[in-house]
Steps between C-alpha positions, in 0.01 A plus 500: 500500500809291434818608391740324263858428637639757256213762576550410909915569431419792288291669783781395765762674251289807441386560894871433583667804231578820694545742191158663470593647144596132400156357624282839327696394179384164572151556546485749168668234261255221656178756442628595161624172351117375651338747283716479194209385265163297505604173532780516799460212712580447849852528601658157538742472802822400421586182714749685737349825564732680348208668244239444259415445133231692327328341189255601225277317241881467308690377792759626775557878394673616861668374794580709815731404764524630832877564675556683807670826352295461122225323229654346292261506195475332170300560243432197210651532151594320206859503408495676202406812694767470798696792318238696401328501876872553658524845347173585593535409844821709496312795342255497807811455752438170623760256647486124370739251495530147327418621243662279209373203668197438643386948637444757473489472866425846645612647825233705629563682807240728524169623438599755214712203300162285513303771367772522223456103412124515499498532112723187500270301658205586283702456192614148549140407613385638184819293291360202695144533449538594138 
């Protein structure tokens, strides 16, 4: 099987991260967004490895991002909602930042924070799909 450049850097990037509770995070974001509804498609490989893109039947819903000490995770929204998803990523003690441009990106360090944006994911797959 042949890898895409971003899928072959992605792999490099992942092998190469030391933090196990970075790479478990990892691995449950990339099972969860996967399974976020019906119609998920393959991840597409962002050009420099640095994460991947996760579509539905409605278009990109989530993008994850791999870093040596974190994910960086961010999941798809219109505009109009940016407040509205801000406090409820508060209420459910998540970190983001960028948020008044183009985030929420989240900061997930751990297995426990993914577990706590799992409903994120799902809901903006839903919003897209809708």
């Amino acid at each position: 099987m042949t890898l895409f450049d971003g899928q072959q850097n992605f792999n490099d990037r992942r092998s190469k991260c030391q933090n196990k509770e970075v790479t478990d995070a990892l691995d449950f974001l990339m099972l969860a967004a996967a399974n976020a509804g019906p119609a998920v498609e393959e991840p597409r490989w962002e050009l420099k490895g640095e994460g991947l893109k996760y579509r539905g039947a409605g278009g990109q819903f989530c993008a994850i991002h791999l870093r040596e000490d974190r994910v960086w995770a961010h999941p798809f929204h219109g505009p109009a909602a940016r407040s509205e998803w801000h406090e409820e990523l508060t209420a459910a003690g998540l970190t983001f930042t960028r948020g008044e441009t183009d985030g929420p990106w989240l900061s997930i360090t751990n297995v426990q924070q993914a577990v706590r944006f799992v409903p994120f994911i799902v809901r903006a797959y839903d919003d897209r799909s809708a």
